[in-house]
N, C-alpha and C positions, 0 to 999 in steps of 0.2 A: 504493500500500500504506500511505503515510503516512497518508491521507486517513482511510482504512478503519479503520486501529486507532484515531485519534481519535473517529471515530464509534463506535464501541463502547466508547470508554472513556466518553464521554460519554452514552451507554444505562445503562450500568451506575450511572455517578454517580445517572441519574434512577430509576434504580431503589430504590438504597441510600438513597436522599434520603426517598423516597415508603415504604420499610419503614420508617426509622427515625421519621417521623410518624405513622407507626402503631403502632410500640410506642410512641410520645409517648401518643398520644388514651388506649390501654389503661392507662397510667399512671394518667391521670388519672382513669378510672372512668366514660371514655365509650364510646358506644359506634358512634359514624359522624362524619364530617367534618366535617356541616350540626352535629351534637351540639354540637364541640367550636368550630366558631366561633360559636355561639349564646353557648356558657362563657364565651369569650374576650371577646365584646362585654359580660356581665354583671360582667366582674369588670378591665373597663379596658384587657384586653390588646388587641396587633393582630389583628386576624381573618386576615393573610396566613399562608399555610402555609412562606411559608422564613423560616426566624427562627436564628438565629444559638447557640450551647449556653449562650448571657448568660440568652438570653430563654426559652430550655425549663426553665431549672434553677427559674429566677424561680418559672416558671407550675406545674412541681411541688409547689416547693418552698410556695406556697399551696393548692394541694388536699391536701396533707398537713394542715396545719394543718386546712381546713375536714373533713375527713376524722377527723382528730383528734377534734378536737370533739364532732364527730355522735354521734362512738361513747361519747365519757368522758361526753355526755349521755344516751345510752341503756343506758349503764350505769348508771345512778344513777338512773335510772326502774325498771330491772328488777331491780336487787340491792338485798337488804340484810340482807348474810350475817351478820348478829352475830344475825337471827333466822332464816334457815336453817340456819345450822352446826349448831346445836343440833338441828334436825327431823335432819339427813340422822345426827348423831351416835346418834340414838336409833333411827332406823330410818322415822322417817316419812316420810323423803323418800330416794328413790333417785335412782340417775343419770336413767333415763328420765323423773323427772318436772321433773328443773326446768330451764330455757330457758335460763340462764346461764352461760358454757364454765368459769367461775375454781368456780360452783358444780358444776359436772357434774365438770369435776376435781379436789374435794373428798368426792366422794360414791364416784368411784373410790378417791380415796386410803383412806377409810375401809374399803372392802370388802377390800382389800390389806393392813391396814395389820397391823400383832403389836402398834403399841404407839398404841394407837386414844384412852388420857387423855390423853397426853403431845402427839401431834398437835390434840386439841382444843385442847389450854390452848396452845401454840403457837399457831395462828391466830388464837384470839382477839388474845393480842398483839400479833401481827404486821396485826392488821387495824386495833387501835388506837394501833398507832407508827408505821406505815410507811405507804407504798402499793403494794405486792408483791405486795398479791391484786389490785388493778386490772388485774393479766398473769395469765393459766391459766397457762403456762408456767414459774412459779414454785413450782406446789402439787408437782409431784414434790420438788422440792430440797427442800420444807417437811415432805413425807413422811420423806424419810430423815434430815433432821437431829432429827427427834423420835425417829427410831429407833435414832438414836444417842445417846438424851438422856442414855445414861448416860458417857458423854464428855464431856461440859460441864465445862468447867475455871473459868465463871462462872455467874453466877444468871444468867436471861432478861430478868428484871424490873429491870437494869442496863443492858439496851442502849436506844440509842435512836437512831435515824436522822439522821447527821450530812449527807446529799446528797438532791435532790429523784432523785436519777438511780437509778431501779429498779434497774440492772446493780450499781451501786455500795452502793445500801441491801444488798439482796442479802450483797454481800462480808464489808459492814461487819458483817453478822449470823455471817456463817461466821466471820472472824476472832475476835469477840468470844466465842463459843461452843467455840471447836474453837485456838485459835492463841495460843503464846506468844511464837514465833519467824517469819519471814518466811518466807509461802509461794505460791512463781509463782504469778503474774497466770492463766495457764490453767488450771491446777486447780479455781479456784472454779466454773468450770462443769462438772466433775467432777459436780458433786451435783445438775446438770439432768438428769441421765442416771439409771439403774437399773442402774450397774456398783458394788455394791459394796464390791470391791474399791480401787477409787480412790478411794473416801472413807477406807478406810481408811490407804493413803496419805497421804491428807490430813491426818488427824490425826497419824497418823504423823509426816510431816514439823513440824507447827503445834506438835510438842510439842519439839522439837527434835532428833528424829532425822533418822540419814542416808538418803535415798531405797537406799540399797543395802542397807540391814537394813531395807526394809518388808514385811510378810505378804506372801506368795506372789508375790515378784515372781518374774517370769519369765526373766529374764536375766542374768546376773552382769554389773555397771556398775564398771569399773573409776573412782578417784577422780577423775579426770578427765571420763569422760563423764558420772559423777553433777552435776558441776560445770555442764557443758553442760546437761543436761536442764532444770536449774534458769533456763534463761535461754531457754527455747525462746519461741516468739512466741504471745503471749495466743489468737492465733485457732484454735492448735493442739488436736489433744484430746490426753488423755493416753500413748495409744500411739502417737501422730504425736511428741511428745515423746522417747519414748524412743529412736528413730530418728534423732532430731536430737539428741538427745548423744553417742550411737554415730557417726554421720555427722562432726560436727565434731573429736568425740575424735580419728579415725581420721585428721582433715585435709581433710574434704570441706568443703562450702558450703551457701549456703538453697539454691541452684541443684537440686542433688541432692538435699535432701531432700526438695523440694517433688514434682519427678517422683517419688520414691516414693509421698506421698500416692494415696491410691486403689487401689495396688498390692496383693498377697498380701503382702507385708513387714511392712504394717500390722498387728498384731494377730497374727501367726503366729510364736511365737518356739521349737515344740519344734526346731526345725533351726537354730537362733539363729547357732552356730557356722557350718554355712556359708552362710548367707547373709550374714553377716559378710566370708566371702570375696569373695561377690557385690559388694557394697558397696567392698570394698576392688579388686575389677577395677574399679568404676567410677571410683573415687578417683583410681585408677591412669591411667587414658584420658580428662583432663578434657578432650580435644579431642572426644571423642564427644558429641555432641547428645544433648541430657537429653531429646530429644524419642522415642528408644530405647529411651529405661528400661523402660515400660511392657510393650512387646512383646516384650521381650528375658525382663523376666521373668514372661512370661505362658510363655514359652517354655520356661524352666529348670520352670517349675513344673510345667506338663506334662509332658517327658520325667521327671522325677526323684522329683515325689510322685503323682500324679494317675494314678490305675487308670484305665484303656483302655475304654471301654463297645464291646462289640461286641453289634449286633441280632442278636438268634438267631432272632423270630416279631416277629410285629407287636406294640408295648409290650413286649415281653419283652428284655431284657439282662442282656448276661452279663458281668461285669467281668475283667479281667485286668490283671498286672501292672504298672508303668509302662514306657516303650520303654527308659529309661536310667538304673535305680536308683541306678548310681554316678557317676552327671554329680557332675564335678567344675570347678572353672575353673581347675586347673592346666594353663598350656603353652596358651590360649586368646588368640587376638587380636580384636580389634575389627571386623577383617573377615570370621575365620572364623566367628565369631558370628555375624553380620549377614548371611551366608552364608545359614548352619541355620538361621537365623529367619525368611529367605526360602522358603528349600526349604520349611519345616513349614508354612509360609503358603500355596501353593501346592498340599500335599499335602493340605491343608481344601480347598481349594477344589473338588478332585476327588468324585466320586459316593462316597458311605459306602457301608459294606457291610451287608447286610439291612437291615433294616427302620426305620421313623422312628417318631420320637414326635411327637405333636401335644399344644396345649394351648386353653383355652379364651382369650378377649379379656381386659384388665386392667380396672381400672373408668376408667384415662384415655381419652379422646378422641382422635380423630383429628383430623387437621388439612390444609384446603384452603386458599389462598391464592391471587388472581390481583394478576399484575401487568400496566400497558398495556393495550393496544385493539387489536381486529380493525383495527379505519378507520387507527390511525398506524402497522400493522406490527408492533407490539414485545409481541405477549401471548405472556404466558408465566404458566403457573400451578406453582403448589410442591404438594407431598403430605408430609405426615409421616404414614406408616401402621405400625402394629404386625407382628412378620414372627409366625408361628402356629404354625413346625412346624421340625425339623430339616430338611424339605428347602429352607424359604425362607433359614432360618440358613444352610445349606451357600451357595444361590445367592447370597447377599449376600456370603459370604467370598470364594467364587469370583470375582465382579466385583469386588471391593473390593480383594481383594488381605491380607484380614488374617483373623482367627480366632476370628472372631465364631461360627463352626459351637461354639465349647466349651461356649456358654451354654446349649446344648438340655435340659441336666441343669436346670440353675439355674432353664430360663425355665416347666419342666413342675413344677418344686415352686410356683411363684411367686413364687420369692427377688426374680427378674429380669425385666424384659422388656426384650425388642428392639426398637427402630424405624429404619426406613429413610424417609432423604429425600431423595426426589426432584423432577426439575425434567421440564417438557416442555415446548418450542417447538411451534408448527406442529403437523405430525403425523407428526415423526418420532420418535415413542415417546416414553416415558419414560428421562432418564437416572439414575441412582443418583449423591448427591453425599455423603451424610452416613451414617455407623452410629451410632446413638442406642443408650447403656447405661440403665437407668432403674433405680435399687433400690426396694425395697419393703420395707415399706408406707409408709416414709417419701416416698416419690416425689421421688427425688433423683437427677440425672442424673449420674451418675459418670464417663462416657467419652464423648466424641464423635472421631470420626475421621473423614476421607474414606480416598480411595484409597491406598492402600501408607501408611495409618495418616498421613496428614498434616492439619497441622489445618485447623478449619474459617476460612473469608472471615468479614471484618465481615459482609458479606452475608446469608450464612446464618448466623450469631449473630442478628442483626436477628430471621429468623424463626423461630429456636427461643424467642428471647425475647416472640414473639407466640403464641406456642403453651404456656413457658412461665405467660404471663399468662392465657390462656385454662383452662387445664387445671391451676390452683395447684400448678405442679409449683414445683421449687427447681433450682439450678445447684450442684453442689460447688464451691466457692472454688479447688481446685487444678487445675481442669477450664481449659486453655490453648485461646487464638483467638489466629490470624494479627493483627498489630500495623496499625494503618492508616498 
């Protein structure tokens, strides 16, 4: 028996070895083996396939550069927006006609814009101080800081770009425009976004108020977790913020806030009060695995806000009320919870009653994989496929073990899709290893699970990170993998 587990620990090493070279070569923007030791022999590396993470980082860390390059020179062959601005400003040029993304996002920001001088005369100067339109990803924040030009607590034609670092030009622009007093590091991406409301915050704060007297904030912030909010981590957004003042005020940690990330928590504050309770059962049970969070309050959110769909005809539903309007977490233990989240897991799993919805395919790819060979025994191929209907949601839950059946609402508007990853040996069928969340239309994977909601192996990170690259999807940052 000793023998036998070593052998399969040693399959698997070659397996994991042989994926994680393969998200190497996609890295690098190749596209086969023979490709990438072709690379490797033009640019002085070794051509051998096991190299050590000294010698991957190395051989990235130069195709960025030459990747770099390529692109800041074929931008400057295709652009030269100080004589487009003016066409797309006037109307001679629209989105569909020009090839360039900094310009194709300038031509939307015009069709958008209420304060359409104010964004010209911005660009211009921000085209001849900075380098900020070398990124599309900048013309939104450049939209609405012109729409707030009547904010400016300085003239424009005062700032000037103290860092070569975009992230940082960026800042030094919102601070010099909008800030007299110090305002968190995460906020200033606040204004990459189309919320608003968090820029006004922003100014809010930049002028020297307290985040608890800003417009329409959602939540009463005692001075304490105002305090907290103020020191949340750069990578946070604004409503992930506010949860992490709450969270720390109360006594919690990053631990717990981080599992909230991704959750209904996020962004839902008319019930603020009790899920403050929520948050404080967690506070209360730091022996409970943050690994819970998610399903627990997938749970409460179900019984206690989330209307009931029952099929009455094929597409036709009929809503009713939630099973538990007055879920409360008084008199609640860790196990009795974990109990009901099982049972409710279990109860997805079972056949619905009348009828399913169906939906059309998303515009991502599917995805096939082999590993090994017929001749040494060890083929094994992967499938990441899209599920299509409430009845593949149910069966997924059903094998999986968790409640992935909720999304049938989400995944027939298009909010959502589903995908299941599977493995097969031999020929005895397909197994089910992964439930894939995907939002939209950002194409950002929010949840991955396996069975009884556990997370996924390096392994299979390896090839969602291959599917990932193929399919330019993204990873959420708070989205957890098994540790190697």
């Amino acid at each position: 028996m000793a023998k036998k587990r070593k052998t399969n620990k040693t399959k698997t090493s070659i397996e994991e070895c042989t994926l994680q070279m393969q998200v190497h070569i996609h890295k690098l923007g190749l596209s086969s083996v023979e490709a990438y030791r072709n690379w490797c022999s033009q640019h002085n590396f070794s051509r051998g396939l096991e190299k050590n993470s000294r010698q991957l980082r190395k051989e990235v860390s130069l195709a960025s550069a030459i990747i770099a390059s390529e692109i800041m020179a074929n931008e400057k062959k295709t652009r030269n927006l100080k004589a487009v601005i003016p066409k797309i400003y006037n109307g001679e040029l629209n989105s569909e006609k020009v090839r360039n993304n900094t310009a194709r996002e300038i031509a939307h920001a015009f069709q958008r814009s209420q304060s359409k001088k104010q964004l010209l005369q911005l660009l211009f100067y921000i085209e001849d101080n900075s380098d900020l339109l070398e990124e599309a990803v900048y013309v939104k924040g450049i939209e609405a800081i012109a729409h707030k030009s009547n904010n400016w607590i300085r003239p424009l034609q005062t700032w000037r770009a103290k860092s070569h670092n975009r992230s940082r030009q960026f800042s030094e622009l919102l601070c010099h425009l909008f800030v007299s007093y110090d305002v968190p590091d995460f906020m200033h991406r606040a204004w990459l976004t189309e919320n608003e409301t968090h820029h006004n915050w922003y100014i809010h704060i930049g002028i020297g108020q307290n985040i608890r007297t800003a417009p329409d904030i959602p939540v009463q912030l005692t001075k304490k977790m105002a305090h907290h909010f103020l020191n949340a981590p750069k990578q946070y957004s604004v409503d992930e913020a506010i949860r992490w003042g709450q969270v720390h005020a109360l006594g919690g940690d990053k631990r717990l806030v981080d599992a909230l990330r991704g959750t209904q928590l996020i962004e839902d504050y008319p019930n603020d009060d009790f899920w403050l309770s929520v948050i404080r059962f967690f506070i209360a049970n730091p022996m409970l695995d943050v690994y819970h969070v998610h399903p627990i309050i997938d749970y409460i959110w179900n019984q206690k806000f989330q209307n009931q769909q029952v099929f009455v005809g094929r597409g036709v539903i009929e809503e009713i009320d939630p099973p538990q309007p007055n879920f409360t977490m008084k008199g609640r233990t860790p196990d009795t919870l974990l109990r009901q989240v099982n049972e409710w897991h279990q109860e997805l799993g079972r056949e619905t009653r009348g009828g399913e919805l169906q939906w059309s395919r998303s515009d991502i790819g599917e995805f096939n994989y082999r590993v090994g060979s017929k001749e040494k025994r060890n083929l094994k191929y992967w499938y990441i496929r899209e599920l299509l209907s409430t009845k593949e949601l149910v069966a997924e839950g059903r094998a999986m073990k968790h409640c992935v059946s909720t999304y049938a609402k989400s995944c027939y508007a298009g909010h959502k899709s589903i995908w299941t990853l599977e493995s097969e040996e031999d020929e005895n069928g397909r197994n089910k290893m992964l439930t894939i969340e995907v939002s939209h239309p950002e194409k950002l994977i929010r949840q991955v699970r396996g069975k009884r909601n556990r997370l996924p192996t390096l392994q299979e990170k390896y090839l969602l990170e291959l599917w990932v690259a193929k399919e330019n999807l993204k990873i959420a940052g708070y989205v957890q993998f098994e540790r190697g």
